[in-house]
ZAGUGU-294108 format. One record per residue: x, y, z of N, C-alpha, C in turn; residue in one letter; residue number from 1. Coordinates in steps of 0.001 Angstrom, whole numbers. Atoms other than C-alpha are relative to their C-alpha. Example, Ala and Ser with C-alpha at 12.3 -4.5 7.8 and 13.67 -1.06 7.14 Angstrom:
REM residues 2
      n.px      n.py      n.pz     ca.px     ca.py     ca.pz      c.px      c.py      c.pz   code   pos
       890     -1190         0     12300     -4500      7800       900      1200         0      a     1
      -820     -1190       -60     13670     -1060      7140      -770      1090       730      s     2
This chain:
REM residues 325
      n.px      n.py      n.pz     ca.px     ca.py     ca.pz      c.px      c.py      c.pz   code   pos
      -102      1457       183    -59369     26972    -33925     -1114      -683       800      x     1
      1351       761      -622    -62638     24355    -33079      1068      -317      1269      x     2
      -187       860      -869    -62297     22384    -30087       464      -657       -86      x     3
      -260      1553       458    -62626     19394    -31967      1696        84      -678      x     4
     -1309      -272      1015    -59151     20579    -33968       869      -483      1245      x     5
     -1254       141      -757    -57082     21315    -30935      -281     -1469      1234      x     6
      -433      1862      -613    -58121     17907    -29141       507     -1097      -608      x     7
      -939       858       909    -56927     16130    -31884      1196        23      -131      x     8
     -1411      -306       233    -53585     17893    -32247       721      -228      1843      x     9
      -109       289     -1615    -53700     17727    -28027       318     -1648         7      x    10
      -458      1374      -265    -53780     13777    -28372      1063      -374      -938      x    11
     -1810       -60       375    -50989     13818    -31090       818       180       679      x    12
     -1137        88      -679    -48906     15427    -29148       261      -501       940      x    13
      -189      1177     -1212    -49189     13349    -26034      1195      -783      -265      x    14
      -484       590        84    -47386     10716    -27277      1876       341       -82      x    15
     -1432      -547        28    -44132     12942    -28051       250       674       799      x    16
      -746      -598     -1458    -43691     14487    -25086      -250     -1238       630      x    17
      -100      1362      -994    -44136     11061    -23365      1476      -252      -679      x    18
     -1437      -274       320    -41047     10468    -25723       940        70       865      x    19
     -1443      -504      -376    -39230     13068    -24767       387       203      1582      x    20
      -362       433     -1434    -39459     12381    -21094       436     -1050       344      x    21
      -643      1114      -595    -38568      9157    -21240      1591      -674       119      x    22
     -1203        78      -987    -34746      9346    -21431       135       644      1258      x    23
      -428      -717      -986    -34700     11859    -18594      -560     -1037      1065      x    24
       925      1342     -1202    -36766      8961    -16385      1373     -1077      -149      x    25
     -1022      1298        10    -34000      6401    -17762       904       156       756      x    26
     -1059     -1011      -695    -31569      8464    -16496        56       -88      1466      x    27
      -599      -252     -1723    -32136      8614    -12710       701      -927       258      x    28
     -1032      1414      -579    -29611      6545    -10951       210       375      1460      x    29
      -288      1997       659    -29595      4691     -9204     -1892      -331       253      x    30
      1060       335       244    -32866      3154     -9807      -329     -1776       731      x    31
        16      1435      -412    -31777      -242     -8469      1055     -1015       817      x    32
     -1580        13      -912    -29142     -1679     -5856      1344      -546     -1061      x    33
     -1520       318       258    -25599     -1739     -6515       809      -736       366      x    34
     -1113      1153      -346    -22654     -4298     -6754       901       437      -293      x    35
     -1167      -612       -61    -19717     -3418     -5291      1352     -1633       -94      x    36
      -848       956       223    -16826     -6612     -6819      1492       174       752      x    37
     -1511       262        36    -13837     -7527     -4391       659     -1176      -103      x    38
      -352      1129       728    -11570     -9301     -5975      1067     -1034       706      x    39
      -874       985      -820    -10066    -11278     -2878      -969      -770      1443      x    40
       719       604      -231    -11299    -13406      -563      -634       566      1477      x    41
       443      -882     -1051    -13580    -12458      2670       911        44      1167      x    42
      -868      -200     -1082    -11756    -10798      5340      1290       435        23      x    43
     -1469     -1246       154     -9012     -8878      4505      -305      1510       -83      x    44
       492     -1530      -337     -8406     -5352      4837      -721       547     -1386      x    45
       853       152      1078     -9511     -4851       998     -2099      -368       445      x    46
      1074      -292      -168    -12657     -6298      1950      -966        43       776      x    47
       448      -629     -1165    -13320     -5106      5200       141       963        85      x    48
       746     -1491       541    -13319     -1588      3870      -301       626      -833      x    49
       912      -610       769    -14927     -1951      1156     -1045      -313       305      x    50
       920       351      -443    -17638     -3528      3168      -686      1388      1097      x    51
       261      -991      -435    -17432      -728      5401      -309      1029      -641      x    52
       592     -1355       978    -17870      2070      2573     -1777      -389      -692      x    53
       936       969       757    -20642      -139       863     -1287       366      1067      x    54
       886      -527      -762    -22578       -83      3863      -624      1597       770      x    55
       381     -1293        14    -22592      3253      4402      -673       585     -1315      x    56
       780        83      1582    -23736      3880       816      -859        63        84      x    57
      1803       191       221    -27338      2476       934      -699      1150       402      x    58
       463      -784      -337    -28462      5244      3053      -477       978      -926      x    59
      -226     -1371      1256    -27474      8706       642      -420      -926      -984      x    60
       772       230       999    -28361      6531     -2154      -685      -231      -205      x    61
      1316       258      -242    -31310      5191      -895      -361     -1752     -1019      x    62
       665      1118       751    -30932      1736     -2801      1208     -1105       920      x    63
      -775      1186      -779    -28869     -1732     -1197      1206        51      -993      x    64
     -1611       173       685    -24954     -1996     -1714       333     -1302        99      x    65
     -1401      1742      -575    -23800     -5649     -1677      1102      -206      -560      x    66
     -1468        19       125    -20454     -6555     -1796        82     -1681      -682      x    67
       109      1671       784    -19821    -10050     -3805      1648        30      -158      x    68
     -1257       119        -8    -16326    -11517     -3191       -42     -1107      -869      x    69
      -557      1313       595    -14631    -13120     -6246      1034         5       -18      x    70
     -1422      -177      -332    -11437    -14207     -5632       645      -303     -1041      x    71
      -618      1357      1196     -8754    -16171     -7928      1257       987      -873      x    72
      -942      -179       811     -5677    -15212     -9532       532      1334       -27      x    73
      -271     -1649      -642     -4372    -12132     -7590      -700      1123      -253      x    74
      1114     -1549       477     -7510     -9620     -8481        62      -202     -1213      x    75
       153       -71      1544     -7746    -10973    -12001     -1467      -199       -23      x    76
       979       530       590    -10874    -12810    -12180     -1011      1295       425      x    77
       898     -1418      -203    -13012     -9943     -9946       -14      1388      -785      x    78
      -640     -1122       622    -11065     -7268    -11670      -948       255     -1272      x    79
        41        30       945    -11886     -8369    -14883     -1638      -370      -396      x    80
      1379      -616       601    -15629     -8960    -14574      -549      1227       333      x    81
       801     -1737      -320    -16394     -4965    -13291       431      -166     -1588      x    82
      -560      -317       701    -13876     -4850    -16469     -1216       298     -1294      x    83
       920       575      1047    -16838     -6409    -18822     -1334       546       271      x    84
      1246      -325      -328    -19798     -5029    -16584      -849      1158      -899      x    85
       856     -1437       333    -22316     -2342    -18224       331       961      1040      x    86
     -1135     -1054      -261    -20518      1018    -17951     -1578       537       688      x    87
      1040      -859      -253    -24017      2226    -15920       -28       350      1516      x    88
       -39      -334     -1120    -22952      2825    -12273      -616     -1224      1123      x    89
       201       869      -864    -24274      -244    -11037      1087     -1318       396      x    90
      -902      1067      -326    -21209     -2704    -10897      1330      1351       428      x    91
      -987      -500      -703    -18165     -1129     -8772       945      -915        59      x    92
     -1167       905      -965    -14616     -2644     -7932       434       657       893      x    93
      -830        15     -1225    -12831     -2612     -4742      1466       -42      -426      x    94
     -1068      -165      1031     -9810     -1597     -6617      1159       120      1278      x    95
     -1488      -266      -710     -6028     -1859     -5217       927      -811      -806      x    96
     -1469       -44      1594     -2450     -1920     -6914      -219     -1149      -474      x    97
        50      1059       876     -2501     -5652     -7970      -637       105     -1178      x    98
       674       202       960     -5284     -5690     -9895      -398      1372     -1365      x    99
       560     -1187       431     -5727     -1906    -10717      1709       569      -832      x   100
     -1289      -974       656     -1689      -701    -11498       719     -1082      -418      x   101
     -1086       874      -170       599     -3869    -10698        75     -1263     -1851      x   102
      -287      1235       961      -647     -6791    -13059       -47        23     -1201      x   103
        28      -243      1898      -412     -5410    -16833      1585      -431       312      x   104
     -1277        85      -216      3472     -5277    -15688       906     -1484       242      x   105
      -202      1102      -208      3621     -8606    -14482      -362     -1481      -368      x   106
       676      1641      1014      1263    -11383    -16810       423       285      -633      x   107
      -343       166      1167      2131    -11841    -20028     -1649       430      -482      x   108
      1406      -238       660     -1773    -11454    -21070      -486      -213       903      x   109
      1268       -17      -872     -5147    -10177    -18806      -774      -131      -969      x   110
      1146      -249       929     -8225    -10517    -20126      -839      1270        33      x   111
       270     -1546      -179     -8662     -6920    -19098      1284       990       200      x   112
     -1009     -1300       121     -6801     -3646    -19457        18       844       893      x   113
       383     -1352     -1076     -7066     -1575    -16092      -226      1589      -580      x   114
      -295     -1205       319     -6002      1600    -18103     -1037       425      -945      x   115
       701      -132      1315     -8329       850    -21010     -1584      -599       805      x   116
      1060       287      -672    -11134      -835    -18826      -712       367      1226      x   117
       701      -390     -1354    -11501       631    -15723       495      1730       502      x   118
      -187     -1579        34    -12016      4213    -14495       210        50      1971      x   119
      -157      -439     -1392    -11249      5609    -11192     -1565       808       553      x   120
      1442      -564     -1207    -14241      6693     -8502       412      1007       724      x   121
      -713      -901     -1246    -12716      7852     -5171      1091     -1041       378      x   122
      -445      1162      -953     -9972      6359     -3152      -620       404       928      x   123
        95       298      -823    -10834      5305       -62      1291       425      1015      x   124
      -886       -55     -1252     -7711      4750      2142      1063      -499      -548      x   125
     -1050       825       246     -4012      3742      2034       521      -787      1176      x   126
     -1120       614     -1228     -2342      1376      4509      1355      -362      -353      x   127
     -1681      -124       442      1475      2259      4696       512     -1728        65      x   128
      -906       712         9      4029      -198      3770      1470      -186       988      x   129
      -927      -431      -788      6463      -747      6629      1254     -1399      -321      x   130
     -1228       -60       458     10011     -2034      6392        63     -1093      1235      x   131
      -246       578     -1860     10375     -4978      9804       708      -972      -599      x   132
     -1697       351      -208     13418     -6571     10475      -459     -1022      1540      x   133
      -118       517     -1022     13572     -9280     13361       939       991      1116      x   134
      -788      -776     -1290     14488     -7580     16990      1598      -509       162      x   135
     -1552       902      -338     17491    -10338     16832       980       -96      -981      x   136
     -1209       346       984     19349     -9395     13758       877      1238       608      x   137
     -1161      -707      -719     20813     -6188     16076      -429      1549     -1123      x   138
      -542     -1176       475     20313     -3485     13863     -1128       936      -200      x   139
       865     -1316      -795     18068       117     14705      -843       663     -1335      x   140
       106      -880       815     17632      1885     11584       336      -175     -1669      x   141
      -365       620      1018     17835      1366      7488      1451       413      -233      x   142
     -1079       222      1131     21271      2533      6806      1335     -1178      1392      x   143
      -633      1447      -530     22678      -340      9617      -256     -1192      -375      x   144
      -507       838       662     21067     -2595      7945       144      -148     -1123      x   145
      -985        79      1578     22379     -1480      4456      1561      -769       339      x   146
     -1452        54       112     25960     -1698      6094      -245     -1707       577      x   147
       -51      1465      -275     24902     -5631      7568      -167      -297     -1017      x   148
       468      1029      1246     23834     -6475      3985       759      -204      -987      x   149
     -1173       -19       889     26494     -5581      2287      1550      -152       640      x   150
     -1349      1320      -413     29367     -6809      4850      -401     -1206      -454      x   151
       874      1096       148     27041     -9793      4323      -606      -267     -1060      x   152
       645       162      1442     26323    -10482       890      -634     -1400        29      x   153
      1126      1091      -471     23360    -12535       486      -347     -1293       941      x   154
       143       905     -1477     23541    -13869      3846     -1776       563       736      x   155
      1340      -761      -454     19995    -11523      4214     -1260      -443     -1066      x   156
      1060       272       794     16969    -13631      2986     -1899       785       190      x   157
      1127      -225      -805     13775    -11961      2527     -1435       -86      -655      x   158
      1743       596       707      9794    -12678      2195      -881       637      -716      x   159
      1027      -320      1068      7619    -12571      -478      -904      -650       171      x   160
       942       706        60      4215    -13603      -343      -853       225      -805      x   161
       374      -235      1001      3163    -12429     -3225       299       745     -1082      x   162
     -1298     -1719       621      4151     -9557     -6013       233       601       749      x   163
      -274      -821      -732      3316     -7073     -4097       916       178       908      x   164
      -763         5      -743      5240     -7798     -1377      1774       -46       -75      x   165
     -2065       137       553      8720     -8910     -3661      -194      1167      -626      x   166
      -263      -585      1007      7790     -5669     -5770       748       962      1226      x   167
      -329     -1402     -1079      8446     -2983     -2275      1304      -596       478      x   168
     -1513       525      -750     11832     -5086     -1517       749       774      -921      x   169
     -1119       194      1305     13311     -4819     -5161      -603      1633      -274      x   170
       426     -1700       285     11632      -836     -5447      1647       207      1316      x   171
     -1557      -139     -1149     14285     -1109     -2098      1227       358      -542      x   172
     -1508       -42       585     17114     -2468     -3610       421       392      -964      x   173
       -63      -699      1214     16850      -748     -6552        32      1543       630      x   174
      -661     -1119      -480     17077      2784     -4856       752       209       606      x   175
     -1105      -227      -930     19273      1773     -2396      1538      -168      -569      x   176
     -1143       609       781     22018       902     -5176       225     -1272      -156      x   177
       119      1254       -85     21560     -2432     -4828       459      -563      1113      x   178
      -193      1210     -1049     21573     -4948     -2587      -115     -1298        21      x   179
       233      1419       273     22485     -8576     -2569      -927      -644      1127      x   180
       954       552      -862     19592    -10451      -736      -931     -1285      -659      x   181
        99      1182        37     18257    -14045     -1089     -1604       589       249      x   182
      1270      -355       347     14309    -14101     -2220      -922     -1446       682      x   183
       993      1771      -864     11900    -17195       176     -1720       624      -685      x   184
      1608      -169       226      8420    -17110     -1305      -676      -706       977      x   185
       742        33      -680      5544    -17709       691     -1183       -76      -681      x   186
      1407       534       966      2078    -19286      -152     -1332      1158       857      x   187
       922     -1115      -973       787    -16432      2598       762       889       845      x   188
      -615      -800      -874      1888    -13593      4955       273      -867      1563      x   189
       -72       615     -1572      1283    -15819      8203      1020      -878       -86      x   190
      -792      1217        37      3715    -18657      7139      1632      1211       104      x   191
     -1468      -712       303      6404    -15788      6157       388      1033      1762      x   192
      -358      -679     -1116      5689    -14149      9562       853      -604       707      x   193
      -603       764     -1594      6620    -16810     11926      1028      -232      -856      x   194
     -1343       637       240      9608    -17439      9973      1009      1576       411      x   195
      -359     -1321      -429     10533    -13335     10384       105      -493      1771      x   196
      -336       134     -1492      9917    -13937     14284       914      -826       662      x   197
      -480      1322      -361     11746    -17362     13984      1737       599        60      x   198
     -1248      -168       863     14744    -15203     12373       196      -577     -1291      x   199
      -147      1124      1052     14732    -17810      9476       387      1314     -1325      x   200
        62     -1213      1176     13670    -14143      7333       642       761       779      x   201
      -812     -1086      -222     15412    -11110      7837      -483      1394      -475      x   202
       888     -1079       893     13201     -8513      5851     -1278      -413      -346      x   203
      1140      -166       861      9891     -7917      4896      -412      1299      -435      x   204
       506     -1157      -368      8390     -4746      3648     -1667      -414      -625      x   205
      1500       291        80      4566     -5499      3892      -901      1144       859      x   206
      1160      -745      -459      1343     -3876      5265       229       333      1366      x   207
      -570      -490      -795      2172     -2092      8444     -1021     -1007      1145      x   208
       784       472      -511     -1106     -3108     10106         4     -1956       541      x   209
      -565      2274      -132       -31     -7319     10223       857        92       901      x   210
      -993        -3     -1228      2793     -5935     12760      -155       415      1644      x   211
       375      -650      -853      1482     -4077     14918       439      -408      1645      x   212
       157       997     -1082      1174     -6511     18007      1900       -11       327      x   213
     -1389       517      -318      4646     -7755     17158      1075      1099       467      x   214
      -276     -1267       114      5846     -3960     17020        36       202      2101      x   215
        18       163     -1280      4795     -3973     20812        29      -260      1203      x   216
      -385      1262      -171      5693     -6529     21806      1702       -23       514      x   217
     -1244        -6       439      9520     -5817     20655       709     -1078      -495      x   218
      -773      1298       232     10009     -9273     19038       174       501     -1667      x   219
      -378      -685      1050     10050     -7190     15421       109      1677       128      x   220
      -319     -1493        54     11350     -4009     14435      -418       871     -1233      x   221
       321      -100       869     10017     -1601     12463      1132      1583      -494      x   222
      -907      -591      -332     12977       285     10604     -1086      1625      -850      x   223
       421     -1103       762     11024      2699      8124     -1186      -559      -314      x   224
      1936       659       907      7133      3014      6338       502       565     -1339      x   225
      -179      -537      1523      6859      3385      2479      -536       881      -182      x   226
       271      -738       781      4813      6235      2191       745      1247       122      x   227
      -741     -1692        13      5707     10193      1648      -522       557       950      x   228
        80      -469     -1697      4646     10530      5342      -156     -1208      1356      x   229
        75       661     -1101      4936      8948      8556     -1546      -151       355      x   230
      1399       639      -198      2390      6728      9628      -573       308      1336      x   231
       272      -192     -1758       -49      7962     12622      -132      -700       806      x   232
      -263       852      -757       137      4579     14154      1468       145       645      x   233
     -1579      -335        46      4003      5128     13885       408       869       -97      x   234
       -39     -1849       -93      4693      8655     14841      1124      -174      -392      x   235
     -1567      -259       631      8639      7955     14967       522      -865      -574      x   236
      -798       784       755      9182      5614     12598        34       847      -771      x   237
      -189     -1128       889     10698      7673      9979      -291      -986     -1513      x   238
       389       483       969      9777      7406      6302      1470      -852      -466      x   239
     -1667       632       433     12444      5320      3867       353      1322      -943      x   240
      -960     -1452       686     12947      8924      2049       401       507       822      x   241
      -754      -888      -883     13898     10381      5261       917      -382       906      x   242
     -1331       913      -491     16199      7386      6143       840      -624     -1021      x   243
      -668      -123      1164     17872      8091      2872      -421      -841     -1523      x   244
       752       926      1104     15639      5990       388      -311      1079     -1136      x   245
      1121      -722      1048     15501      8811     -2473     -1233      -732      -500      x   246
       524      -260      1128     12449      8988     -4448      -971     -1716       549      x   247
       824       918       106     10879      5802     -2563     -1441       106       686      x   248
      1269       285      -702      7041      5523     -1853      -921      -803      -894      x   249
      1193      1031       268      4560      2868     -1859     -1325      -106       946      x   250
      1631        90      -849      1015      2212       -21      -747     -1137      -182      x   251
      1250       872       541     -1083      -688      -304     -1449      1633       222      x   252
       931      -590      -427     -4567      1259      -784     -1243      -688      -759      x   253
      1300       628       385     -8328       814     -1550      -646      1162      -849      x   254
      1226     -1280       926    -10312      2881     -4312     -1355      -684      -719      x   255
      1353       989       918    -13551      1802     -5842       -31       843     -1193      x   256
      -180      -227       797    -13669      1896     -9059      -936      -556      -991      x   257
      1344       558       766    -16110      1446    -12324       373      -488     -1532      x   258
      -440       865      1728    -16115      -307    -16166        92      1956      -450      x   259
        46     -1022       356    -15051      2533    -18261     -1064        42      -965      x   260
      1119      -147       486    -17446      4661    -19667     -1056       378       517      x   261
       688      -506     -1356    -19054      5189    -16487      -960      1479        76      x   262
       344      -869       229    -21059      8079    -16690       896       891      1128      x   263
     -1067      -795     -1299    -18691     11215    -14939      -825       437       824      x   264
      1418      -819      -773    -22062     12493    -13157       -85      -963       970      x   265
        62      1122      -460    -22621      8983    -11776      1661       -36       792      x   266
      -940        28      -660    -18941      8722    -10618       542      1488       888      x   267
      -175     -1046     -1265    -18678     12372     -9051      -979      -212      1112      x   268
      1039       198      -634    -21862     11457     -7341       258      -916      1458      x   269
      -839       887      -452    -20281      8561     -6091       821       182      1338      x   270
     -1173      -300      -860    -17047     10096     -4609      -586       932       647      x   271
       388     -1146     -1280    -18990     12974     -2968     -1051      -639       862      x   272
      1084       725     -1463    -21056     10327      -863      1173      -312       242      x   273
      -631       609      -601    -17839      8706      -428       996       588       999      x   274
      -465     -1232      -785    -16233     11888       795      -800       330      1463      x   275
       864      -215      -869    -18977     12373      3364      -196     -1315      1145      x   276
      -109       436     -1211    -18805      9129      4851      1469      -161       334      x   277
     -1688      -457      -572    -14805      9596      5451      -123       758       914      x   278
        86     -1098     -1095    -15762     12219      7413      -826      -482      1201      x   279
       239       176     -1635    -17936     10295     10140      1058      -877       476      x   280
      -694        41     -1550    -16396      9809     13315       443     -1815        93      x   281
       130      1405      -403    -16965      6252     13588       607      -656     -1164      x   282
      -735       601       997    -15721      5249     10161      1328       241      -230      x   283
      -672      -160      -730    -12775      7260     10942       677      -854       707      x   284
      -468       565     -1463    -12128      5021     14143        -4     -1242      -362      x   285
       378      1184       434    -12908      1752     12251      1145       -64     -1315      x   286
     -1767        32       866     -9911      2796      9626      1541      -304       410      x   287
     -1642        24     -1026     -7537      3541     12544       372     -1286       270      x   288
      -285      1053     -1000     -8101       563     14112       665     -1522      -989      x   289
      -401       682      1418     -7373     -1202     10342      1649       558       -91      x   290
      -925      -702       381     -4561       628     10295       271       564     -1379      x   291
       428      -384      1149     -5707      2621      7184      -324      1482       317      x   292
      -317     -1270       190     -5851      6202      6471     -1026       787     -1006      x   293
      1395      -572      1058     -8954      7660      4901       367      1414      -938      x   294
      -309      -871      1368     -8327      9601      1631     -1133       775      -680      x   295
      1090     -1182      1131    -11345     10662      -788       371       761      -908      x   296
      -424      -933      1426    -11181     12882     -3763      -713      -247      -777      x   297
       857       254      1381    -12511     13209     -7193       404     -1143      -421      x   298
      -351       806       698    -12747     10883     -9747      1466       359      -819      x   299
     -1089      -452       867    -10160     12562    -11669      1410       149       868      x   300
      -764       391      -641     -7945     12409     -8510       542     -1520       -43      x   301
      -327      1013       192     -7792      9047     -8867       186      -524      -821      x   302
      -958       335      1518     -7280      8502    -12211      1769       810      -198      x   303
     -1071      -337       -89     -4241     10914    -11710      1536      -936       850      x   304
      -884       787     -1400     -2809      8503     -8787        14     -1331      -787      x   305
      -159      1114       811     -3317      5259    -11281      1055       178     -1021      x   306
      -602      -285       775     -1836      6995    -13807      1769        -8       731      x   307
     -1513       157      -748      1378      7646    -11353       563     -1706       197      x   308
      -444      1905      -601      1065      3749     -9663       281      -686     -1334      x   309
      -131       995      1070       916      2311    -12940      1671        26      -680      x   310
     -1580      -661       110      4653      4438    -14025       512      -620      1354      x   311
      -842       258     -1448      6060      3595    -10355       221     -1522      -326      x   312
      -134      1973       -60      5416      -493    -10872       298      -277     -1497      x   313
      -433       234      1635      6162      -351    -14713      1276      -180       153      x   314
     -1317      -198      -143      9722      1006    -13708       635     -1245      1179      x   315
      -135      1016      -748      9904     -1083    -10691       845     -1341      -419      x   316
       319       926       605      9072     -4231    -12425      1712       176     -1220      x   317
      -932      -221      1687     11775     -3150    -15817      1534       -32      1041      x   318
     -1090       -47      -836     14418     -2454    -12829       372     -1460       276      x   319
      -450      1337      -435     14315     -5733    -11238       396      -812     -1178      x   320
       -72       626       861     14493     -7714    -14346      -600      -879       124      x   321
       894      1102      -279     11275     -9732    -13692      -498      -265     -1011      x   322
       517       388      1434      9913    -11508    -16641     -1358      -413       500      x   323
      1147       219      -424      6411    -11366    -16896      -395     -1799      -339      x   324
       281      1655      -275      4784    -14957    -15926     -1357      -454     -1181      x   325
């Protein structure tokens, strides 16, 4: 073959192998910083560790994580734009039960489908659900005050400050056989506290971490935690399955999470940086002090654990007889 032949067929083919390199170039990721969406407002434990994972991030990925808080309508509105985002690894949520298991169960219509819109990453962390009782209603342990609540029929009012918080009462009184108890809403946890310290409330079962102080204090009591282990803040508080609560556990927790569709390469990628910073020392010590519990796993771990939360608050929800709003 001339020269002249194969330089001709040489500059033909140029162009198709430029081609066929150029999905594999499209392809790297991340190519450009990432937005991680929480969907509540700044300064809560939500998004003070997803700020903390976020920032660890940039490093291993080598591109900027910012965190963009949209708040509004219990984790709907944030929720629901990852929901809509391009499935390409660059939009994340700061995912937890409201927005991720709780609220299909409880609106009447989202403008997103958690199950159908959003995929699981890694979790992050859970912070147990604990069970506190004012020091001044007298009673040590949950089945004293089963037997005060039921000498005492709905003489025991207790706080809600949001679903979440009325869903871990009525998951309660619904395993415990029922229990008559008087329901005070709350426009926040701080208003429902001082009424707990005041006595006014008589129950809460909320985020363990909000007690703490009071816990040490001895002006609240804490009788049991919701999850399927004792909390290492709370060595001997015993769980509510092992102070006769069959079959009950709950957690507030944090997972980040992506639009489905997500590439699975891109989301294992993900959870095995997110695995790695769980493991330093210092992030660790910055959970404890949250009172949070560092988790990790696959993606497919966490779609398994949605798949459960979403059954747990379905039944919940169908138990109480709450009509969605």
């Amino acid at each position: 073959m001339s020269l002249t032949r194969r330089a001709t067929l040489a500059a033909l083919a140029a162009p198709s192998l430029a081609q066929a390199q150029t999905p594999t170039q499209a392809q790297a990721w991340p190519a450009r910083p990432l937005r991680v969406v929480v969907p509540f407002a700044p300064g809560g434990a939500t998004d003070l560790i997803a700020r903390l994972i976020a920032d660890n991030l940039a490093r291993p990925l080598g591109q900027q994580v910012a965190v963009e808080n949209r708040a509004g309508a219990f984790g709907i509105l944030g929720a629901d734009a990852v929901a809509k985002a391009a499935p390409d690894g660059y939009t994340l949520l700061a995912g937890s039960p409201g927005p991720m298991a709780v609220n299909p169960f409880v609106y009447r219509t989202l403008p997103y489908d958690p199950a159908r819109d959003l995929v699981g990453v890694s979790m992050v962390a859970l912070i147990p659900y604990v069970m506190v009782v004012p020091a001044s209603l007298g009673v040590s342990n949950v089945a004293e005050f089963l037997a005060l609540a039921r000498a005492r029929p709905g003489s025991i009012n207790f706080a809600t400050s949001g679903m979440a918080s009325r869903l871990t009462v009525e998951m309660f009184r619904a395993l415990a056989g029922g229990v008559e108890m008087e329901m005070v809403q709350y426009r926040g946890g701080a208003p429902a506290r001082t009424d707990l310290l005041a006595g006014r409330i008589q129950l809460v079962i909320e985020q363990a971490p909000s007690f703490l102080e009071d816990f040490r204090n001895g002006t609240l009591r804490p009788l049991a935690v919701g999850g399927a282990r004792r909390f290492s803040l709370l060595p001997d508080v015993p769980t509510l399955q092992e102070a006769g609560i069959a079959g009950y556990e709950a957690n507030a927790w944090l997972g980040y999470a992506a639009p489905a569709g997500t590439p699975m390469e891109i989301r294992r990628r993900l959870a095995r940086e997110i695995d790695q910073i769980l493991r330093i020392p210092e992030v660790r010590e910055r959970l404890a002090g949250w009172g949070a519990e560092p988790v990790g796993g696959t993606p497919e771990d966490m779609d398994r654990m949605l798949t459960a939360e979403r059954a747990r608050w379905a039944e919940v929800v169908r138990r109480a007889g709450i009509e969605r709003e």
